[in-house]
Backbone of each chain as ProteinMPNN parsed JSONL, in Angstrom:
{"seq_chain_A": "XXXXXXXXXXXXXXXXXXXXXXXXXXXXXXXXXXXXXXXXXXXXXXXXXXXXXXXXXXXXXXXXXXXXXXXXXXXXXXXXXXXXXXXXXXX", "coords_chain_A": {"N_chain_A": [[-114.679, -53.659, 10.425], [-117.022, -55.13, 8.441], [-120.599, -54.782, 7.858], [-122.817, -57.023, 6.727], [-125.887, -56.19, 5.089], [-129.216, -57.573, 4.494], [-131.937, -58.147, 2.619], [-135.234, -59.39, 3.316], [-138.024, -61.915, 3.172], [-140.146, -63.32, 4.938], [-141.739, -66.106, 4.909], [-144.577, -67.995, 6.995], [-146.087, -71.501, 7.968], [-147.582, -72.588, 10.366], [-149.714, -74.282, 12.827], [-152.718, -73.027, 13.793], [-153.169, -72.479, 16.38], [-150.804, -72.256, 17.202], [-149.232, -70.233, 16.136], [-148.232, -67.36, 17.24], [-146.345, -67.958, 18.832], [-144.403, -67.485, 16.858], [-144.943, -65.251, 15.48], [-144.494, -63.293, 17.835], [-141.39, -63.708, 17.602], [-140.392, -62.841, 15.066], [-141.35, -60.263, 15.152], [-139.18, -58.828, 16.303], [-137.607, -58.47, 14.639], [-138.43, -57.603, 12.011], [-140.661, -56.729, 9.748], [-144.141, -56.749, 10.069], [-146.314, -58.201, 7.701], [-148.597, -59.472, 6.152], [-150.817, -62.027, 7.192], [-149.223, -64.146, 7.846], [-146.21, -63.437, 7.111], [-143.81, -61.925, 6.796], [-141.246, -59.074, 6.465], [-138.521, -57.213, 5.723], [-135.217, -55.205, 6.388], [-132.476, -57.257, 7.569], [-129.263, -57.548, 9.273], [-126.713, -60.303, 8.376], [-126.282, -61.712, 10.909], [-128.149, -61.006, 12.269], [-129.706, -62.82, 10.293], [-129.403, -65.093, 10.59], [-129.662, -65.856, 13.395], [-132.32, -65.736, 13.097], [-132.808, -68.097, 11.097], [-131.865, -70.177, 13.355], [-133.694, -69.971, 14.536], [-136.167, -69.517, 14.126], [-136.855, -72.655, 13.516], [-136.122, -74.013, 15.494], [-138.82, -73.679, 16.862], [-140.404, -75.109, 15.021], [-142.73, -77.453, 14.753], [-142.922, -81.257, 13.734], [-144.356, -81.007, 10.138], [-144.597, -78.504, 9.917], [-143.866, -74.951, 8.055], [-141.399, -72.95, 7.395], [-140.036, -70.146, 5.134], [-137.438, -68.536, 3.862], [-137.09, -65.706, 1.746], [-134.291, -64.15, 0.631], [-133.04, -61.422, -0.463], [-130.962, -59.442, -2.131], [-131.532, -56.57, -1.989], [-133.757, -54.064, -1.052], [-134.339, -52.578, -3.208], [-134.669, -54.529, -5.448], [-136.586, -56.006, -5.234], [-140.03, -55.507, -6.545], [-143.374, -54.539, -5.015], [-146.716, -55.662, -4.812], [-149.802, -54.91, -3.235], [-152.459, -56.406, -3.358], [-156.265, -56.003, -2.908], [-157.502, -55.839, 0.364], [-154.614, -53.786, 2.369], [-152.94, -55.489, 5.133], [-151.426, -53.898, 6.889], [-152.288, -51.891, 6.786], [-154.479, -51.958, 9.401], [-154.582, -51.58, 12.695], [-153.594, -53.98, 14.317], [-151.206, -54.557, 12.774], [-149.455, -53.243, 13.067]], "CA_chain_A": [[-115.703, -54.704, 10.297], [-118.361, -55.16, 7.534], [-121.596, -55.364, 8.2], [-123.726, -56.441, 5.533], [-127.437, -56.394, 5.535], [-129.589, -58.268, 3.471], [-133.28, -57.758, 2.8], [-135.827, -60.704, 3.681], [-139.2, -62.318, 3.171], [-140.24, -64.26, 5.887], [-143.077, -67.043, 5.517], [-144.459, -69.297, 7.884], [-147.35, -72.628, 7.813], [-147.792, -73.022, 11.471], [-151.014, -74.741, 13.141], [-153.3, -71.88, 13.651], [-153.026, -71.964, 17.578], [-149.345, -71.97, 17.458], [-148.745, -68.679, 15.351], [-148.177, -66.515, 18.45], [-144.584, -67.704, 18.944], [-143.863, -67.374, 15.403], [-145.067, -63.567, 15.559], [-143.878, -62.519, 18.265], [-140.118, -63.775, 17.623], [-140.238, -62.526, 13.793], [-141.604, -58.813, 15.029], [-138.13, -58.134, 16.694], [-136.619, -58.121, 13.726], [-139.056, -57.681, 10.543], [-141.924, -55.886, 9.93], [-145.626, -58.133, 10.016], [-146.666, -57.254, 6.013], [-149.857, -60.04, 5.827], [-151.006, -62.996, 8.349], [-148.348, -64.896, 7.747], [-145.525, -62.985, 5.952], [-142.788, -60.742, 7.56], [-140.079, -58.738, 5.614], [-137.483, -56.39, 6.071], [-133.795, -55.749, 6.132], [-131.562, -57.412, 8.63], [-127.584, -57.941, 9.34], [-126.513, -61.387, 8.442], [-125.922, -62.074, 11.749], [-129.676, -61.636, 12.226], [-130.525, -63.809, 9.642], [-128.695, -66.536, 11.289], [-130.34, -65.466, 14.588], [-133.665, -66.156, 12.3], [-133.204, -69.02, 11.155], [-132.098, -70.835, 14.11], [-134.373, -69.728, 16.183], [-137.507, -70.292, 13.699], [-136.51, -74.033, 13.034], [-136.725, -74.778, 17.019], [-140.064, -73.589, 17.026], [-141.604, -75.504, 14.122], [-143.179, -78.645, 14.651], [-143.22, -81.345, 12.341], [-144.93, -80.723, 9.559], [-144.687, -77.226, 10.003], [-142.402, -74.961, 7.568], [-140.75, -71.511, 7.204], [-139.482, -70.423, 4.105], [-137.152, -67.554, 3.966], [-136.768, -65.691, 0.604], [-133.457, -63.48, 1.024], [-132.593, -60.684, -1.812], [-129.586, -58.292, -1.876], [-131.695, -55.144, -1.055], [-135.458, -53.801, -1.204], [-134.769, -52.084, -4.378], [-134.608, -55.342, -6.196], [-138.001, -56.282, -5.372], [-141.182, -54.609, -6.405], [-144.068, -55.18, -4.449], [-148.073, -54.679, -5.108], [-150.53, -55.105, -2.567], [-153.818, -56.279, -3.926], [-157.138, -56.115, -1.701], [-157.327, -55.364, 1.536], [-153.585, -53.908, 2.909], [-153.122, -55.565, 6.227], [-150.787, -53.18, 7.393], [-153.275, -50.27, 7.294], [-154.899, -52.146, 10.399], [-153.277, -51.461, 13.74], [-152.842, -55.06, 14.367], [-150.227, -54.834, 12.482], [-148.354, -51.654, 13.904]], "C_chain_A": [[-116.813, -54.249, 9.349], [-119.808, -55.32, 7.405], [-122.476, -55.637, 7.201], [-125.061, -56.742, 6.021], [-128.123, -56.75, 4.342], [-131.474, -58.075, 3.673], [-133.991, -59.285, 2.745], [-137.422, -60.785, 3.712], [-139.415, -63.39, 3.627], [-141.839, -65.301, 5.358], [-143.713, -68.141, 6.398], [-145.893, -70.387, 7.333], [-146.981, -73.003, 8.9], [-149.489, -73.71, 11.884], [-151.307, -73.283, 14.282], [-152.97, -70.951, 15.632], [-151.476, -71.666, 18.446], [-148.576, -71.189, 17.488], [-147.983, -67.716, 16.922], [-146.702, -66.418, 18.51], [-144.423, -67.07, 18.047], [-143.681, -65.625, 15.118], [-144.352, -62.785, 16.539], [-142.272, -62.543, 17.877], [-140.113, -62.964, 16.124], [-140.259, -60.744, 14.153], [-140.405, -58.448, 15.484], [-137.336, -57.998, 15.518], [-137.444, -57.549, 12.51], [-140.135, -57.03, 10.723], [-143.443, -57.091, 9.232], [-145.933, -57.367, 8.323], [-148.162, -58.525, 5.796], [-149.782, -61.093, 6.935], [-149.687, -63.775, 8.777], [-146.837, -64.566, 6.808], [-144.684, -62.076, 6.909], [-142.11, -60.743, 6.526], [-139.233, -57.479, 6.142], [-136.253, -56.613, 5.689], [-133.312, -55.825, 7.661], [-129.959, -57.329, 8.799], [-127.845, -59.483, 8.952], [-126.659, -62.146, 9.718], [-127.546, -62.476, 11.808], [-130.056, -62.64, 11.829], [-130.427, -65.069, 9.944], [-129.58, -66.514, 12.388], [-131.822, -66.509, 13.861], [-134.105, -67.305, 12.05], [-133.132, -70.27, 11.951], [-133.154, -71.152, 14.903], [-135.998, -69.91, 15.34], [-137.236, -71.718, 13.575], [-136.691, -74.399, 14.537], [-138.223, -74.301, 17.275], [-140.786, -73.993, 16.407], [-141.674, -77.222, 14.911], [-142.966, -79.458, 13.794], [-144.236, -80.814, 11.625], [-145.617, -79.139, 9.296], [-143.713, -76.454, 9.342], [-142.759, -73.528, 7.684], [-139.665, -71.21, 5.893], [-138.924, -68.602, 4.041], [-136.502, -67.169, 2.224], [-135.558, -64.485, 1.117], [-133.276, -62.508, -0.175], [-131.711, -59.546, -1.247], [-130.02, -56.789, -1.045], [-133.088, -55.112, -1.758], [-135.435, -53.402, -2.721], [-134.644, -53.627, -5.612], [-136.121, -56.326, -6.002], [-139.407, -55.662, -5.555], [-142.532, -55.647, -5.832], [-145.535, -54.732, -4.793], [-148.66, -55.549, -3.991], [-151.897, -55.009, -2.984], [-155.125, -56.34, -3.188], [-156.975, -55.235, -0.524], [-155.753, -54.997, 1.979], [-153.246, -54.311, 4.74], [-152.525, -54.659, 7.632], [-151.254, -51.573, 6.956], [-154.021, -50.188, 8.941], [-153.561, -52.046, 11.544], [-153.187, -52.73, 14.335], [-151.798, -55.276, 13.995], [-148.964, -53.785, 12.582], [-146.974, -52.144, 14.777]], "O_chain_A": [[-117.41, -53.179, 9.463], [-120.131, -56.231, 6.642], [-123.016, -54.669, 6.665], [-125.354, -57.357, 7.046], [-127.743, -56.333, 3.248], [-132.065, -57.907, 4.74], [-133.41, -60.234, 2.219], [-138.074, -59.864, 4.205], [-139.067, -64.431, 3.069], [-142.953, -64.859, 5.637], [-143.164, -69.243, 6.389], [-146.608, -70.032, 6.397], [-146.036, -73.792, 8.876], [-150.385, -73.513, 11.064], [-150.591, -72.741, 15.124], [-152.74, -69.804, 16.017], [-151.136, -71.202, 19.534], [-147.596, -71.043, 18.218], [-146.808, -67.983, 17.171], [-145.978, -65.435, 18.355], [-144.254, -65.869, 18.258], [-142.712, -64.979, 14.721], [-143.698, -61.785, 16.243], [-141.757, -61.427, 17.813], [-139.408, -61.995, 16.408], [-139.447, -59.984, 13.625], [-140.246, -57.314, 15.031], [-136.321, -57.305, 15.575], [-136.701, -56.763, 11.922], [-140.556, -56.76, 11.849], [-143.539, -57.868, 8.282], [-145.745, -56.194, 8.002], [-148.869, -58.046, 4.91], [-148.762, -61.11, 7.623], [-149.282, -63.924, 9.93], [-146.438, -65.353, 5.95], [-145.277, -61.556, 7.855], [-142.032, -61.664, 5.714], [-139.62, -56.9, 7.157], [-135.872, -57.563, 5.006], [-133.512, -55.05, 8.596], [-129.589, -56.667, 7.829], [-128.963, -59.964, 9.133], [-127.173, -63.261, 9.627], [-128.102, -63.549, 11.575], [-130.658, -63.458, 12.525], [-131.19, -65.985, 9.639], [-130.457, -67.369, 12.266], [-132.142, -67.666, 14.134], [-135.193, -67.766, 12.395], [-133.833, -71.252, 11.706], [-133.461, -72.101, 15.625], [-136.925, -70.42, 15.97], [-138.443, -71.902, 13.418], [-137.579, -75.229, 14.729], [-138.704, -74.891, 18.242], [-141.956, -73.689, 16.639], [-140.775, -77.874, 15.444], [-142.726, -78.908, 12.719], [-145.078, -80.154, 12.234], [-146.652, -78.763, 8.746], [-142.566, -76.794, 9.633], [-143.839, -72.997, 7.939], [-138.667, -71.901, 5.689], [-139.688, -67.642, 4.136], [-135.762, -67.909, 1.576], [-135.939, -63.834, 2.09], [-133.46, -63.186, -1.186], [-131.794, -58.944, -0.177], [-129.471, -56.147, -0.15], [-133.488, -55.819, -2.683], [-136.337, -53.79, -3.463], [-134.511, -53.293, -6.789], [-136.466, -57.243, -6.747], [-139.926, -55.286, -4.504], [-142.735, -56.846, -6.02], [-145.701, -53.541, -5.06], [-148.22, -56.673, -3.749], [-152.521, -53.949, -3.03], [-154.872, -57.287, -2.442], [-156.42, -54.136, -0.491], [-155.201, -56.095, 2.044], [-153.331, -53.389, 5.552], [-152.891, -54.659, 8.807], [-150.646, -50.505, 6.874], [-154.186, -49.168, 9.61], [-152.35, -52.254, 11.471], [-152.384, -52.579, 15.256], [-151.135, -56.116, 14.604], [-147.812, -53.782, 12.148], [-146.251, -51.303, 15.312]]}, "seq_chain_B": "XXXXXXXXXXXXXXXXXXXXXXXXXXXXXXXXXXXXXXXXXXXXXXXXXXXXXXXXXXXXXXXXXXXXXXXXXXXXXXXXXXXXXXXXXXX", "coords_chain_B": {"N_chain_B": [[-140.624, -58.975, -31.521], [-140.536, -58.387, -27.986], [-140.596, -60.701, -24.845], [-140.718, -59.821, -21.7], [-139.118, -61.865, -18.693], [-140.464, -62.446, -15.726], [-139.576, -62.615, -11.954], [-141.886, -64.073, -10.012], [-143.047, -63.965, -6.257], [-145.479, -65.355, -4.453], [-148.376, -64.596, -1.946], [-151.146, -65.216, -0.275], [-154.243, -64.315, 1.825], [-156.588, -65.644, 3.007], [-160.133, -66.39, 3.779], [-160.061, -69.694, 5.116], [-162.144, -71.173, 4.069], [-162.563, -70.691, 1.529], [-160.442, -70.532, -0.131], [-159.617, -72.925, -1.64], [-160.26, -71.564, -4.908], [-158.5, -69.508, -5.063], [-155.913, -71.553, -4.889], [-156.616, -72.783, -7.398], [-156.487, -71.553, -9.344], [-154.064, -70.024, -9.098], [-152.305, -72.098, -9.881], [-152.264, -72.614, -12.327], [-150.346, -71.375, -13.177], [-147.871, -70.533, -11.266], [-145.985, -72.415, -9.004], [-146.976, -74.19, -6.371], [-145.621, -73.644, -3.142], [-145.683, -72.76, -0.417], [-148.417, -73.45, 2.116], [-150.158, -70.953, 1.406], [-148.668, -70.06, -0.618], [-147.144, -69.073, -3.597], [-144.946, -69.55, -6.288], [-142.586, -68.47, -9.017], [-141.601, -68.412, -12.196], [-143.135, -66.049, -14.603], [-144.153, -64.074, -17.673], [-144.665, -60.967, -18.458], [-147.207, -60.475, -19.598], [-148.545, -62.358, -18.651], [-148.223, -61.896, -15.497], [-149.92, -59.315, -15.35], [-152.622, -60.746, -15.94], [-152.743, -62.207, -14.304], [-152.605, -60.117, -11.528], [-155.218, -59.017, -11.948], [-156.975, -61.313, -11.965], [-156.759, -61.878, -9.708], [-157.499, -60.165, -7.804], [-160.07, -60.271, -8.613], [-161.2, -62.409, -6.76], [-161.186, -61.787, -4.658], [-162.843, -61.116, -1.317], [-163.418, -58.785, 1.115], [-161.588, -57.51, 3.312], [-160.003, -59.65, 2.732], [-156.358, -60.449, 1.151], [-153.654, -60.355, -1.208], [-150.247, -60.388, -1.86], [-147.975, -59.852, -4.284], [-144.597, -59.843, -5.217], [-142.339, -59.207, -7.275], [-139.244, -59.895, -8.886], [-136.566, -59.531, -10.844], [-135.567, -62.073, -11.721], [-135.201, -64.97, -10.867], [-132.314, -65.735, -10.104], [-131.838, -63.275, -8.179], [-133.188, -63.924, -5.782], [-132.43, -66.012, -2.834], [-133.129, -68.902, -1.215], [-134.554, -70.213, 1.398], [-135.998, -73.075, 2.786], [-136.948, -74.261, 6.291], [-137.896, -76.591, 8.123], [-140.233, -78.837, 7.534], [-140.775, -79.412, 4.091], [-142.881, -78.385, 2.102], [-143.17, -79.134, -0.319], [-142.372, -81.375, -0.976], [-144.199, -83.032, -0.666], [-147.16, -85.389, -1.978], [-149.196, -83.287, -2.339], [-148.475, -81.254, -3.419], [-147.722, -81.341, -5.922]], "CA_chain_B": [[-141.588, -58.696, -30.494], [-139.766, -58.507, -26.934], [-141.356, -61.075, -24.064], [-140.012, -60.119, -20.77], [-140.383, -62.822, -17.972], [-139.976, -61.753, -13.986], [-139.919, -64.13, -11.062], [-143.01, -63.772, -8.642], [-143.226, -64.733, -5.286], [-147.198, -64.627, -4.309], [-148.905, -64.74, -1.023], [-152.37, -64.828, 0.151], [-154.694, -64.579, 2.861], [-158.262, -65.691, 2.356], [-160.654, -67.586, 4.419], [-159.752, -70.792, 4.932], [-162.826, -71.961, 3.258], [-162.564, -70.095, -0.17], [-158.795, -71.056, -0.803], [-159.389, -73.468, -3.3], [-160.678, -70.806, -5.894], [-157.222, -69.034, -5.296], [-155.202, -71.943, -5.515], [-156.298, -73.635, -8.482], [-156.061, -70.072, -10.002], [-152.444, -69.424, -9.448], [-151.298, -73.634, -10.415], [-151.886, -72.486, -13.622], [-149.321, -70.165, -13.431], [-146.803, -70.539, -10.502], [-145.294, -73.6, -7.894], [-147.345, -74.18, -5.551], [-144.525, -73.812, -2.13], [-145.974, -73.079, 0.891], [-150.216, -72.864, 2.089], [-150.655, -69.791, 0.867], [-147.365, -69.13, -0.963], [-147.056, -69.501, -4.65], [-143.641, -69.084, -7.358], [-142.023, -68.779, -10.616], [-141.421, -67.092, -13.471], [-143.933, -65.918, -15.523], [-144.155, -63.072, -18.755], [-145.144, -59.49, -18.162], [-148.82, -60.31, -19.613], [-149.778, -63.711, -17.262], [-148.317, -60.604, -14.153], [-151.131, -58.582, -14.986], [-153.404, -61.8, -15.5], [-153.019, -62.855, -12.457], [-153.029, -59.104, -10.738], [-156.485, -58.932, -12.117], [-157.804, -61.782, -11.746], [-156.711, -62.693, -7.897], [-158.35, -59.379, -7.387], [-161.709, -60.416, -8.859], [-161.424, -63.29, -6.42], [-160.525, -61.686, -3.075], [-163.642, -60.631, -0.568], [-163.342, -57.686, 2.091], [-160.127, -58.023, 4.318], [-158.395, -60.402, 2.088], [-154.922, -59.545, 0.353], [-152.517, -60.743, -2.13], [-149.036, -59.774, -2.078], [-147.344, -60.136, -5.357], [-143.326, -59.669, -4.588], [-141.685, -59.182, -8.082], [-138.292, -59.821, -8.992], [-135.984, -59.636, -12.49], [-135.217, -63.131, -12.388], [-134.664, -66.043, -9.676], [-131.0, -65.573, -9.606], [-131.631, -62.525, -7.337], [-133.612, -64.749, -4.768], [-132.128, -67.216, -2.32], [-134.559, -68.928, -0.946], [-134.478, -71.704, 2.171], [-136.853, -73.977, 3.591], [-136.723, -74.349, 6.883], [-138.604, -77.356, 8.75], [-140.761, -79.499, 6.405], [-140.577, -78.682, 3.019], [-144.205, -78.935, 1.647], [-143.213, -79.625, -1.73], [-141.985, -82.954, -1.041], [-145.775, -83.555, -0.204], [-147.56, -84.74, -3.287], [-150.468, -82.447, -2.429], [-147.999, -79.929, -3.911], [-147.426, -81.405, -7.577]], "C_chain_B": [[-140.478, -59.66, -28.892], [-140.543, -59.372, -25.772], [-140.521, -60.75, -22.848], [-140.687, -60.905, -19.941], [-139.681, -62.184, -16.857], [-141.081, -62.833, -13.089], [-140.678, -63.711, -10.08], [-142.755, -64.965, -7.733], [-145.121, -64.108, -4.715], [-147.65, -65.344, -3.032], [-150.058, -64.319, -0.544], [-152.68, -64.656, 1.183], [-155.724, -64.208, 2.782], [-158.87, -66.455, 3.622], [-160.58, -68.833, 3.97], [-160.567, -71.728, 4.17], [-163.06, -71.853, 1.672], [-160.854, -70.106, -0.506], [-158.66, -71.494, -1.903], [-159.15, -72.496, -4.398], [-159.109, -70.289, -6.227], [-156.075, -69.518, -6.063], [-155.508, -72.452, -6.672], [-156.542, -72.512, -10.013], [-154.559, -70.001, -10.759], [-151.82, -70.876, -9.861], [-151.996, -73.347, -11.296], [-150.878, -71.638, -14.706], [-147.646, -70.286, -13.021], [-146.878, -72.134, -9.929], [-146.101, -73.31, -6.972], [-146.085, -74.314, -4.055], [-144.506, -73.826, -0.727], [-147.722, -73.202, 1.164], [-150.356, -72.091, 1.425], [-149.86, -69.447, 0.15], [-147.104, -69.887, -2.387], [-145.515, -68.924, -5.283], [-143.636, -69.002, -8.203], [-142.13, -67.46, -11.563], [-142.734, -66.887, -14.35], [-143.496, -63.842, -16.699], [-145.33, -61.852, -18.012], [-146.895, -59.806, -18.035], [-149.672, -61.51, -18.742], [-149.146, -62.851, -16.187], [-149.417, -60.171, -14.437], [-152.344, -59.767, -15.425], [-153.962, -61.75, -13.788], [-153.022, -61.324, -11.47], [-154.455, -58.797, -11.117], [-157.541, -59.849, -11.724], [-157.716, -62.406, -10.278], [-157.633, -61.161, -6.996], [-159.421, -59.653, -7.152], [-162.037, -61.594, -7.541], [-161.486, -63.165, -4.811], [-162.082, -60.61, -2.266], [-163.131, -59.689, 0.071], [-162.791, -58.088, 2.71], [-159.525, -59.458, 3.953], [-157.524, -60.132, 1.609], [-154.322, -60.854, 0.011], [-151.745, -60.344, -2.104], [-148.055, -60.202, -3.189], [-145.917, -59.04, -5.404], [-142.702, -60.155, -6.551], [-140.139, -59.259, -7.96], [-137.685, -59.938, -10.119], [-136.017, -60.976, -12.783], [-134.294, -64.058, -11.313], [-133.196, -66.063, -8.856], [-130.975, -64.868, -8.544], [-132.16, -62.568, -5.93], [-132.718, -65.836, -4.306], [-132.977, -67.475, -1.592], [-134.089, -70.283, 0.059], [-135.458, -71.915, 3.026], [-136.486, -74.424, 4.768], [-138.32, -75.144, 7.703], [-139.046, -78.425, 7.452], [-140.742, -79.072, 5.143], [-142.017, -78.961, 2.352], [-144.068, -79.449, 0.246], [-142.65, -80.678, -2.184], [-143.681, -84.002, -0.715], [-146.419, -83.656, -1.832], [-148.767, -83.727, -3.04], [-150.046, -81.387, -3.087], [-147.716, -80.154, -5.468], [-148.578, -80.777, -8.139]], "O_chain_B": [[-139.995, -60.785, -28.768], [-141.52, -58.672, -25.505], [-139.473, -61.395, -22.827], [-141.908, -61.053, -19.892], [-138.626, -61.554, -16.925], [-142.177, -63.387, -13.174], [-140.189, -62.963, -9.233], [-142.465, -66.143, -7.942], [-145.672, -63.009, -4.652], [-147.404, -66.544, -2.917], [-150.18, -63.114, -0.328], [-151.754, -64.722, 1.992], [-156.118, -63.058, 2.585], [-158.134, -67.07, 4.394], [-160.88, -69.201, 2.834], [-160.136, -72.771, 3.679], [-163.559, -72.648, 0.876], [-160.405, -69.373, -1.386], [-158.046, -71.064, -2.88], [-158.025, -72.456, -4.896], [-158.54, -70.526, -7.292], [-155.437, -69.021, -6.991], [-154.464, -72.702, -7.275], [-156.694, -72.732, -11.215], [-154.084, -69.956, -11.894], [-150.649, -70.777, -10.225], [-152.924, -74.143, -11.157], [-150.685, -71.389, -15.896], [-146.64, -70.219, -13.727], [-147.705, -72.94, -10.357], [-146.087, -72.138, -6.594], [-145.625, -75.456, -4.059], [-143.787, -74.474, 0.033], [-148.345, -72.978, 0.126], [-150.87, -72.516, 0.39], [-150.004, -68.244, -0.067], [-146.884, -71.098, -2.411], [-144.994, -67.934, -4.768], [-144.659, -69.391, -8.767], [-142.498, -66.287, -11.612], [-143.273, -67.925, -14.734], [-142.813, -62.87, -16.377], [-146.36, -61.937, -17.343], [-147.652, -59.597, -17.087], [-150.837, -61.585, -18.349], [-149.945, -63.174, -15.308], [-150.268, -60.651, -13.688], [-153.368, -59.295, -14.932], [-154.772, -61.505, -12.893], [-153.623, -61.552, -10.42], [-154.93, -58.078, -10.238], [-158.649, -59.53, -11.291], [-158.478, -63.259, -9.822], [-158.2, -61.188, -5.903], [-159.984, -59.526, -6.064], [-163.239, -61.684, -7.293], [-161.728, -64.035, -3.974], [-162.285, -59.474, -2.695], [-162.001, -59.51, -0.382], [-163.122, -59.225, 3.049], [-158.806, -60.179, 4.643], [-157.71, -58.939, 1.372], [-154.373, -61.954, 0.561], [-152.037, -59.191, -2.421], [-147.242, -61.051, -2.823], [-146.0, -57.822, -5.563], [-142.708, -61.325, -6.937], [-139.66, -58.716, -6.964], [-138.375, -60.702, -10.794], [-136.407, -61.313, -13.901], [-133.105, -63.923, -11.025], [-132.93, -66.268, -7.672], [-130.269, -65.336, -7.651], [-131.884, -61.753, -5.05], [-132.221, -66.585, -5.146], [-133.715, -66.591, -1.157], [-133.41, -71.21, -0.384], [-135.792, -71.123, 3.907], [-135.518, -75.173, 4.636], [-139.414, -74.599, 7.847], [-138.261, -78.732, 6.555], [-140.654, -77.845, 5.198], [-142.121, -80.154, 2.065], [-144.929, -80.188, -0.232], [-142.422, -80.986, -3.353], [-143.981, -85.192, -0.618], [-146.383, -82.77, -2.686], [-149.27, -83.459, -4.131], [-150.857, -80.527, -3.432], [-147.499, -79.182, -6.191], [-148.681, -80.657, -9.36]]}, "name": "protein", "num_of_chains": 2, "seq": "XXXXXXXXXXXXXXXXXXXXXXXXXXXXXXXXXXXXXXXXXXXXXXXXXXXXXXXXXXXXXXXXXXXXXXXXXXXXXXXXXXXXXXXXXXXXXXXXXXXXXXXXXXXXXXXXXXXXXXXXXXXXXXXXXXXXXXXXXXXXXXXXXXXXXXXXXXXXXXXXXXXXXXXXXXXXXXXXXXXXXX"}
């Protein structure tokens, strides 16, 4: 069996008092990288996991937008400002 | 003379009341796609544009995350729930 794993950039636009689900279900798999932003690499399987399971939790007018890429080394990343993941909120 | 272009994905997180400034920053650049979540291709020299000037724009515990990539192909990308860019607030 094959497992492949695929690297991922999670975003969400939830109403502000809603977020909570959204975070907690995303941290089992992804790592928190700004308010609203998770990334990591998962299995496919995950990603399926992911997006079922964010899509029953949006509301209307509420979206999630998952950017998927083959592997980390195909994305470079800069962090400008503040890094939110220096704070231990985001640990 | 060589132009390379590379596909940004860009994400903020500002106070909700100084947003504007941001967005009507980066829609001169990228797709507006989600709240906070901008796209597209742009040339090496509007990248460091815009890494300079979303700097100049960002107060104490705000951040930008500017997520490089060679070139869209290596993104898949799905919307999940509403799609905001069927909204005109997004043209």
């Amino acid at each position: 069996m094959v497992v492949t794993v695929v690297y991922l950039i999670v975003v969400y636009d939830m109403r502000a008092d809603r977020t909570r689900l959204m975070l907690n279900f995303l941290r089992k798999y992804l790592t928190h990288v700004q308010n609203s932003v998770f990334e990591g690499e998962v299995t496919e399987g995950d990603l399926e996991t992911i997006r079922n399971h964010t899509e029953s939790l949006l509301n209307p007018e509420e979206s999630v937008i998952i950017y998927r890429v083959g592997s980390a080394q195909y994305v470079d990343r800069t962090v400008i400002g503040d890094d939110p993941t220096d704070d231990a909120r985001f640990l």
